[in-house]
C-alpha positions as CSV (number, residue, x, y, z in Angstrom):
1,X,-14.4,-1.8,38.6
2,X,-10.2,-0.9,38.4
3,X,-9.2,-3.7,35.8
4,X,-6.3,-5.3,36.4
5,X,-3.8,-5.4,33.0
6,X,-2.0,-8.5,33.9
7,X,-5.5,-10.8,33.0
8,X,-7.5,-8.4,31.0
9,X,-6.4,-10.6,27.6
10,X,-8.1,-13.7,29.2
11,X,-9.6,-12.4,32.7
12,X,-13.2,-12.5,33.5
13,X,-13.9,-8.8,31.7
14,X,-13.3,-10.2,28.0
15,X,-15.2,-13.3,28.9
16,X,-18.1,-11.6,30.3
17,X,-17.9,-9.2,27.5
18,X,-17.8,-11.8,25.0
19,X,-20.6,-13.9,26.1
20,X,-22.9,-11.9,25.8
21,X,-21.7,-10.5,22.3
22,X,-23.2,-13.8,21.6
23,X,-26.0,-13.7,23.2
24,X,-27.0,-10.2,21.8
25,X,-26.0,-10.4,18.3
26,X,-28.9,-10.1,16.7
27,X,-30.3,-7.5,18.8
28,X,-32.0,-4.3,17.3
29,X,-29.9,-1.4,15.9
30,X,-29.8,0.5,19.1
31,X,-27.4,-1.6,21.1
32,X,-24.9,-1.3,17.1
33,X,-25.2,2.7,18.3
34,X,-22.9,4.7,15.9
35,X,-18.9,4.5,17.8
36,X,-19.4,7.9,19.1
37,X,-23.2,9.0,19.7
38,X,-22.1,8.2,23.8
39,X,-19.7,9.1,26.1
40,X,-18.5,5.6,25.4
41,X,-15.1,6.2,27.4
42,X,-13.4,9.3,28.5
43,X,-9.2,10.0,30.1
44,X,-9.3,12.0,33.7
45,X,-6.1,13.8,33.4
46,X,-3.8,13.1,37.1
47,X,-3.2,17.2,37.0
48,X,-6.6,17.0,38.5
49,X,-6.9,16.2,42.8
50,X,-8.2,14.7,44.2
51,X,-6.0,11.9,42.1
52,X,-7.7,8.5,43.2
53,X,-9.8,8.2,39.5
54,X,-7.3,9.4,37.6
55,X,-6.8,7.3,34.0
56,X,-8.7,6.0,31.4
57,X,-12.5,5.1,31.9
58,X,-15.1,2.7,30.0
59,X,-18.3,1.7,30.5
60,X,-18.8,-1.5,30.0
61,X,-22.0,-1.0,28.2
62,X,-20.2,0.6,25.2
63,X,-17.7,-2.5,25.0
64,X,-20.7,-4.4,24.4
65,X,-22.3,-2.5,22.1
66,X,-19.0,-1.9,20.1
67,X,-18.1,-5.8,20.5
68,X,-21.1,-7.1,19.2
69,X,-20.9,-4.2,16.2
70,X,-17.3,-5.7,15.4
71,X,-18.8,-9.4,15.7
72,X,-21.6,-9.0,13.2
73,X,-20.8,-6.3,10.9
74,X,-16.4,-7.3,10.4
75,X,-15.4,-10.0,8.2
76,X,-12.4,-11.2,10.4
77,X,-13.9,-11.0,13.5
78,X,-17.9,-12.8,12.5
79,X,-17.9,-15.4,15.1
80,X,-15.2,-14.6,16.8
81,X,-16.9,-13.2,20.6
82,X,-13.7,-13.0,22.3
83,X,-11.7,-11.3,19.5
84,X,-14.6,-8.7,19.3
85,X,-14.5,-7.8,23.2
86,X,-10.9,-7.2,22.6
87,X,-11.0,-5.1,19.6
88,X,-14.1,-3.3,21.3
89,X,-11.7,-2.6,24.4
90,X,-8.7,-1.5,22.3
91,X,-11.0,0.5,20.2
92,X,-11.5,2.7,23.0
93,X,-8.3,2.2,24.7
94,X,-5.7,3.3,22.2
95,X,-7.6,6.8,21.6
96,X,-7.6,7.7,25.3
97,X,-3.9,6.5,25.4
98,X,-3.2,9.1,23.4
99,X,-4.8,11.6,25.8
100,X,-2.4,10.4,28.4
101,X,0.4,11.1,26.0
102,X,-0.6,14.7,25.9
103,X,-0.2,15.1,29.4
104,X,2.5,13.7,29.8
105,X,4.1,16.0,27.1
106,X,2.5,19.3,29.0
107,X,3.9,17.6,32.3
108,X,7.9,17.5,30.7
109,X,7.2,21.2,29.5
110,X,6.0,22.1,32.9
111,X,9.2,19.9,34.3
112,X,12.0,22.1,31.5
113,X,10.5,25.6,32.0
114,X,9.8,25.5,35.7
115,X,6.1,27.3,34.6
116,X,3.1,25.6,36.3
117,X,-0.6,25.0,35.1
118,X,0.7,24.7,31.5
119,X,-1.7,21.6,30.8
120,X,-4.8,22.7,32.8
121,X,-3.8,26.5,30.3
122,X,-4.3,24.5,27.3
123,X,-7.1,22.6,28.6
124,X,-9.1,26.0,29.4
125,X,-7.6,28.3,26.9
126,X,-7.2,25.8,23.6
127,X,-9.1,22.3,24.0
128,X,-12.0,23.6,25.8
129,X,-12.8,26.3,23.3
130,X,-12.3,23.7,20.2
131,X,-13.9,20.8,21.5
132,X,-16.5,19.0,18.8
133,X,-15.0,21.8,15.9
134,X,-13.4,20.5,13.0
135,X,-10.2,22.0,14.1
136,X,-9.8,19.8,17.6
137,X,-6.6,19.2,17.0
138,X,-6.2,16.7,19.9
139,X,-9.3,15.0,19.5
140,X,-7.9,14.4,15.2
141,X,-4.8,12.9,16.5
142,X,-5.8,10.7,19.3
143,X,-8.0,8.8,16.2
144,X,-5.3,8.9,13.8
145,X,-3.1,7.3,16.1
146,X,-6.0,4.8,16.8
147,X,-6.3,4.0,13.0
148,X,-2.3,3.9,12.4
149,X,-2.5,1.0,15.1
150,X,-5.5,-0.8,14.7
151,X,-4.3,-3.8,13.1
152,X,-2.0,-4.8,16.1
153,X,-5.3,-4.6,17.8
154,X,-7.7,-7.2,16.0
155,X,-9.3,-4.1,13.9
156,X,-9.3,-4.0,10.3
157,X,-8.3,-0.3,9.2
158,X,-10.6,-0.2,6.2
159,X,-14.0,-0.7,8.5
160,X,-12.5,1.2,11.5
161,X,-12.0,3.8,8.7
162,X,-15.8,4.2,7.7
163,X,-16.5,4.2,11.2
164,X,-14.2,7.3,12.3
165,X,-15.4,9.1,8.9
166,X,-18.8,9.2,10.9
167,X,-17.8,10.5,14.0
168,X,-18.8,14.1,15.2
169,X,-16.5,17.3,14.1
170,X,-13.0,17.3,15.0
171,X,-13.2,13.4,15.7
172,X,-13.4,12.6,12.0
173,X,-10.9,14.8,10.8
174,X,-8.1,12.1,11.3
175,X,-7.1,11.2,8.2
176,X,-5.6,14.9,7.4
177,X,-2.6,14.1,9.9
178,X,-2.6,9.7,8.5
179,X,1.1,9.0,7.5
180,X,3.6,11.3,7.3
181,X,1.3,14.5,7.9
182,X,1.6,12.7,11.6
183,X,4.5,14.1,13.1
184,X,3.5,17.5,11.5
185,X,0.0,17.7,13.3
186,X,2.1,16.1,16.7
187,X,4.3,19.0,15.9
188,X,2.0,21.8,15.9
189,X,-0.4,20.4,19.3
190,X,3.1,20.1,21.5
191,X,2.9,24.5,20.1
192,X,-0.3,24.5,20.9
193,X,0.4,23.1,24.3
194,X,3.3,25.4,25.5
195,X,1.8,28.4,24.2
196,X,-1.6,28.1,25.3
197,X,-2.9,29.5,21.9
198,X,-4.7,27.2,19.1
199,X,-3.1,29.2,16.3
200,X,0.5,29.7,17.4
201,X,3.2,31.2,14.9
202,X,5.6,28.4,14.5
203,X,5.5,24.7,15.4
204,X,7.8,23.1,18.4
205,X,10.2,20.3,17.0
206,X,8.7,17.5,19.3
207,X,12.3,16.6,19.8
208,X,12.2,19.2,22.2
209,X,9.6,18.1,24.7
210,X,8.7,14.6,24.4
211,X,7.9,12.3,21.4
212,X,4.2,11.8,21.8
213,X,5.0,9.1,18.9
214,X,6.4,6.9,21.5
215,X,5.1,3.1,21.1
216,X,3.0,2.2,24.1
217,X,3.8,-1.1,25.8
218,X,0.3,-3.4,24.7
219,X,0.3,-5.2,27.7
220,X,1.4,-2.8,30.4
221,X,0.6,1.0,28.9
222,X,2.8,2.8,31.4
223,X,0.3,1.5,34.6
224,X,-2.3,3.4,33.5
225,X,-5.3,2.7,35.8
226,X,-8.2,1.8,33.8
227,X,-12.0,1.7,35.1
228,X,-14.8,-0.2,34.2
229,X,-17.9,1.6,34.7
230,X,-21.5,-0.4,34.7
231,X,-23.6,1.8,35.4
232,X,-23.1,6.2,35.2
233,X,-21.3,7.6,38.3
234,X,-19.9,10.7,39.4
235,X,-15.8,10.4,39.0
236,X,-15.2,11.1,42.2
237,X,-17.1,7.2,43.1
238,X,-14.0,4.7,43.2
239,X,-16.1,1.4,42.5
240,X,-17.5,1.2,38.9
């Protein structure tokens, strides 16, 4: 299902969503699954063709299962089913966001230099070969620039904080870039990026390529597509 921004605050998805956080709230601890023990959502980079999947993907089960978490175990949001769906879908949303950044920062490096195949380099040569280690980089910043905008997003930082902290390797490392060690971790993955190496000598000024930093609109986020998936598919399926 290709969910359509312009009702996803009050369209059918949220309502769905948030009726049954009602009806399964007091279901057993396997549906309140830790945030991270599933491929709860994942970003399919548009370097890739065929390009008609491209953007951020969900399954839906996971926005259940992290709704009706939020719903029964967070203060602000107890009793609150539509609030819950949101913060479930903004949970996952605003770390894949910052996937898309990423590529879009590789794709203005690609754009300066005239060098091709500088994303799908660092994909191969850097994230691949740090993926679930304490030193992903990426996978650090795109939760630390979840946490630093959670509260826009219906999610309390000091319980989305104990969540992250139990996340795998690399995922719960977040809090070493929080505040102003931000722009210094942003600093070193642009390097990281145009050198294709996950130790390189000096750090880029991000001045240089493209502010990664830069606020997403809430309501639009630069037309990224975004699919609903209810059941597992291969990507290359359009309908979810």
């Amino acid at each position: 299902m290709y969910l359509n921004w312009n009702s996803l605050e009050n369209g059918q998805l949220i309502q769905d969503i948030a009726y049954k956080i009602e009806e399964n709230s007091a279901v057993d601890d396997n549906l309140k699954m830790s945030f991270e023990s599933d491929f709860c959502s994942w970003y399919q980079p548009y370097h890739f063709l065929p390009r008609v999947n491209w953007g951020i993907h969900i399954r839906y089960y996971s926005l259940l299962s992290i709704g009706t978490r939020f719903y029964s175990k967070y203060p602000n949001l107890k009793s609150k089913p539509n609030d819950s769906a949101r913060a479930a879908f903004y949970y996952l949303y605003l770390h894949e966001v910052f996937h898309y950044l990423v590529e879009n920062s590789a794709s203005i490096m690609e754009i300066i230099t005239g060098k091709e195949n500088i994303y799908k380099k660092y994909l191969s040569k850097v994230y691949s070969k740090l993926f679930n280690k304490s030193d992903c980089l990426e996978e650090s910043l795109a939760n630390c620039y979840l946490f630093d905008r959670c509260e826009s997003y219906f999610i309390d930082k000091a319980f989305l904080k104990e969540e992250l902290l139990r996340q795998s390797s690399g995922y719960n490392n977040f809090l070493t870039y929080d505040g102003l060690n931000l722009k210094k971790g942003i600093r070193k993955l642009v390097s990281q990026i145009r050198n294709t190496k996950p130790n390189p000598l000096s750090d880029l000024p991000i001045e240089s390529t493209l502010d990664i930093l830069t606020p997403i609109d809430r309501m639009h986020g630069h037309s990224i597509p975004i699919w609903i998936h209810e059941r597992a598919k291969p990507l290359h399926k359009q309908d979810g």
